[in-house]
C-alpha positions in Angstrom: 0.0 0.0 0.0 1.4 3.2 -0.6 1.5 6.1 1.9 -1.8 7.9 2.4 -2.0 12.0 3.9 -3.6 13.3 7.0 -4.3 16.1 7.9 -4.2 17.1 11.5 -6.5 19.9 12.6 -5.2 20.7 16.0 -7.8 23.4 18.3 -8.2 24.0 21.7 -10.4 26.3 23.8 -10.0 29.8 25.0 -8.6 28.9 28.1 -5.2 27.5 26.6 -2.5 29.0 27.5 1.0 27.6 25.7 3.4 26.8 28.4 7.5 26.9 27.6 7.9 23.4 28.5 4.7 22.5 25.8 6.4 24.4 23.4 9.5 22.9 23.2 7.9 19.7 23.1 5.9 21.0 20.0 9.3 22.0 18.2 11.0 18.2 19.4 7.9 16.5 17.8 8.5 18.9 14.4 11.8 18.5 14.1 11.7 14.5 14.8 9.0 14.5 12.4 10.1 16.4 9.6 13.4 14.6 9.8 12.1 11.3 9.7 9.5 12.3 6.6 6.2 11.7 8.6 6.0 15.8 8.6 5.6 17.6 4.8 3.9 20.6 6.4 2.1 22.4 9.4 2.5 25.8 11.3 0.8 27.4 14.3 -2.5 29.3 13.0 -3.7 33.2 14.6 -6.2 33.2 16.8 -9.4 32.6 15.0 -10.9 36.0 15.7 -8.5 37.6 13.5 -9.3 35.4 10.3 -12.1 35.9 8.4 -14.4 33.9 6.5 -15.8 33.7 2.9 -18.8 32.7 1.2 -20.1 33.2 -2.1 -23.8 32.2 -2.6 -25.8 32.9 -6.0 -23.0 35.3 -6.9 -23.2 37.4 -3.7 -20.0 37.4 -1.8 -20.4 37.8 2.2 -16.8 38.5 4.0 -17.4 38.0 8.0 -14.7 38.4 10.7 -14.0 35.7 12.9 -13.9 32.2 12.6 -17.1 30.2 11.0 -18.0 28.6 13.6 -19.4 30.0 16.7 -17.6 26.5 19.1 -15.4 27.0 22.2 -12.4 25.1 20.5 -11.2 26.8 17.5 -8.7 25.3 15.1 -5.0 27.0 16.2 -2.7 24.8 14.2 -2.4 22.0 11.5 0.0 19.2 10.3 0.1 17.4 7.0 1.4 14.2 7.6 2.1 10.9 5.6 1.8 7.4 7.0 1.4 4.0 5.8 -2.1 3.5 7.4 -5.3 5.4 9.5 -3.9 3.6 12.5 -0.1 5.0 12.1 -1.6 8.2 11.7 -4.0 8.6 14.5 -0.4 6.8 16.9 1.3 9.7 15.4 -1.3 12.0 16.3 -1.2 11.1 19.7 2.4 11.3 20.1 1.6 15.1 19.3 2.5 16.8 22.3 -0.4 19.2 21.6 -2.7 16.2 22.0 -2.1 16.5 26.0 -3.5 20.3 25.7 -5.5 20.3 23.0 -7.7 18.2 21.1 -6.4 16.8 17.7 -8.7 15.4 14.5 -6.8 13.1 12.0 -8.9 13.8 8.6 -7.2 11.8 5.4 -6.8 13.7 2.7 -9.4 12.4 -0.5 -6.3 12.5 -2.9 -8.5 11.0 -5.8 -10.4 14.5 -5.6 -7.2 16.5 -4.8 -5.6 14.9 -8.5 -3.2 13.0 -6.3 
């Protein structure tokens, strides 16, 4: 079988707070990960109140601020990863240190419809 992607959407609620010892485990898992080739991308997100979102219905474009969704957590980082299986993905996922702080969803990526 050949590798599949993941993507890790990584959010928490608005009463993390990023300790230094979490972050340093966050840039050991990177650098572990990139260096062994599970990693191909990821990077911290801003908060979600600062984005904005987009829709275009019927040819009317509506620009909002603030994150779609109206939920506690909020989405505050992703991963792009590539494993062998669901299952090695989801044991990398938890091997995210953010998965102790934060909650972590491990969504493949539908390559067929991506042209991959």
């Amino acid at each position: 079988s050949r590798p599949m992607k993941f993507l890790f959407l990584i959010a928490h609620d608005d009463t993390f707070a990023p300790t230094p010892k979490l972050l340093k485990a966050i840039h050991a898992w990177v650098d572990h990960a990139t260096s062994t080739g599970l990693r191909l991308a990821g990077a911290p997100l801003v908060p979600a109140q600062q984005g904005r979102t987009v829709r275009v219905r019927q040819g009317k474009t509506q620009v909002v601020s603030g994150p779609f969704s109206k939920s506690r957590e909020q989405v505050c980082a992703y991963e792009l990863v590539e494993c062998d299986s669901f299952e090695a993905a989801v044991e990398a996922a938890k091997s995210h240190p953010m998965a102790t702080a934060a909650t972590i969803e491990v969504r493949p990526v539908w390559e067929n419809l991506a042209g991959g």
